[in-house]
C-alpha positions, 0 to 999 in steps of 0.5 A, a space after each residue: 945734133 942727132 947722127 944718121 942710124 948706121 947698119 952694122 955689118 952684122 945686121 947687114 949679113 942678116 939682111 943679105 942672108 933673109 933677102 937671098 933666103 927669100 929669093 931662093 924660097 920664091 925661086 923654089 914655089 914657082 918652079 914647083 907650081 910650074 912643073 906640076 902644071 906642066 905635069 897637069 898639061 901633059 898628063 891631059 893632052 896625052 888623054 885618050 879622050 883629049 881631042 873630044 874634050 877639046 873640041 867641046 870644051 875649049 874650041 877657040 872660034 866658038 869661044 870667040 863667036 860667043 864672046 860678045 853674048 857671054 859680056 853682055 850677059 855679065 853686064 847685067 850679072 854686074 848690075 844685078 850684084 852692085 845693086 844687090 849689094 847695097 840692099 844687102 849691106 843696109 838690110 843685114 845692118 838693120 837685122 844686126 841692130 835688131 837683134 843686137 837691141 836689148 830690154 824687153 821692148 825690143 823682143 818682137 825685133 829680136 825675134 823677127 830677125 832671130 827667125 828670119 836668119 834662121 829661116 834663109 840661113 838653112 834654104 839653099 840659095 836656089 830653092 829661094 830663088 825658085 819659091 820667090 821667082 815662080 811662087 811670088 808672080 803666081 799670086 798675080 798681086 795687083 802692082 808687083 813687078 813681073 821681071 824675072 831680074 827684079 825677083 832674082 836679085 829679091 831672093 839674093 837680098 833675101 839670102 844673103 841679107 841672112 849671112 851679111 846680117 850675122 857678119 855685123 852682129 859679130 862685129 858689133 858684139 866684139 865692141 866691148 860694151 864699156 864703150 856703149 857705157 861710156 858713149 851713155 854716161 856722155 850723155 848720147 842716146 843709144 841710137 847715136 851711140 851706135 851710131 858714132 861709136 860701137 858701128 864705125 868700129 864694128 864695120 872696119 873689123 868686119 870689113 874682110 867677111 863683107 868683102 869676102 860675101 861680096 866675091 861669092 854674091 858675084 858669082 851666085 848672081 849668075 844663078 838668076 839664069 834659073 828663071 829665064 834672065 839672060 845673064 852670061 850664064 843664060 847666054 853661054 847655054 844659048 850659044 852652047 845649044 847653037 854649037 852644041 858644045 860647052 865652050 861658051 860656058 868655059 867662056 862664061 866661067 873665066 869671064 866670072 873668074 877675071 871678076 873675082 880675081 881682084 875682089 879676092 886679092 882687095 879681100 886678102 889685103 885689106 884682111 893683113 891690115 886689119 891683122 897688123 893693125 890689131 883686133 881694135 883696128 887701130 891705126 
């Protein structure tokens, strides 16, 4: 019959020792940060210039008033972002796989997605959006769809499928090709090879970067503002130009920042799993 593990008296003083130690460091960071915040506040509030900067800024009522447009704004920069990130996800997948393909058949897709990530992985996100809101409807295509939400979230997908597509491409590449090998030598065709074994382990090992472009697509779908949506961002410089201040955009900007705060806090901890469980990812 097994005895129960008891902890030595040593290995308890250790433990006390770490937990006090510990305590004492926590106890340590938050007074720290505290006192430079306040430090921060009050090097501020005694500013000169403060009581102006305030009433522009940070003007409760105002802030209040705007509130409402500012949410219904986000509500479409939310839907802009989720629909966006599916486009994203399965388009820079299928540039991966393009590019990933090897023999000489596959050349003009290696190409074709070599020179489109090239291409939107050097335009600033703007000027795409700018050249596909504005230059694609001026073409007056028969059939081409004419809001200004559909052509912002295009260049989105445009730009971001560039960034999402390497994301993959590194994960598939850090499969080590024995295990394409092995898939082969069972008798499985290279697309459910990919399919069953080298994409499942590629996707969990890249699932931090595509966690982390998801946090930053959020926050540039407010850029869609540039061609006339009215987004939160669009909506802060409506009610900004009724008050005359830049409180609704301070509003705008905290609504963006209590969205990301749980994406990012999602991104570091499914990044120290991954880290404890090995670059294999392994369980």
């Amino acid at each position: 019959m097994t005895t129960a593990y008891e902890v030595s008296p040593l290995q308890r003083e250790r433990l006390a020792y770490r937990r006090r130690r510990a305590t004492r460091s926590t106890l340590t960071g938050l007074a720290t940060t505290v006192g430079a915040a306040v430090l921060v506040v009050v090097v501020v509030v005694r500013s000169p210039g403060w009581p102006r900067v305030r009433s522009s800024f940070f003007d409760v009522q105002v802030g209040w008033d705007a509130l409402p447009q500012v949410l219904e704004g986000l509500w479409l920069n939310l839907r802009v972002m989720v629909v966006c990130e599916i486009v994203i996800l399965a388009f820079g997948l299928l540039l991966a796989i393009m590019r990933t393909t090897r023999g000489p058949v596959a050349m003009p897709l290696r190409a074709f997605a070599t020179g489109y990530v090239d291409l939107f992985r050097g335009l600033p996100l703007l000027l795409v959006l700018y050249l596909v809101g504005f230059g694609v409807p001026g073409l007056r295509l028969t059939g081409m769809p004419s809001s200004v939400v559909f052509w912002g979230g295009a260049a989105l997908v445009l730009t971001y499928s560039s960034y999402v597509a390497e994301v993959f491409r590194a994960g598939i590449e850090s499969v080590h090709p024995s295990q394409l090998a092995a898939a082969r030598g069972l008798g499985l065709s290279y697309g459910r090879a990919m399919r069953f074994v080298v994409l499942p382990q590629a996707a969990r090992r890249v699932l931090p970067p595509l966690l982390n472009d998801l946090v930053s697509l959020q926050k540039d779908s407010g850029l869609i503002s540039v061609l006339g949506a009215i987004d939160a961002i669009r909506a802060a410089q409506i009610a900004g130009a009724e008050t005359a201040g830049f409180t609704p955009y301070v509003v705008a900007g905290l609504c963006f920042v209590l969205l990301t705060i749980p994406l990012t806090r999602l991104t570091d901890r499914v990044a120290r799993r991954q880290g404890w469980q090995g670059a294999g990812g392994v369980p």
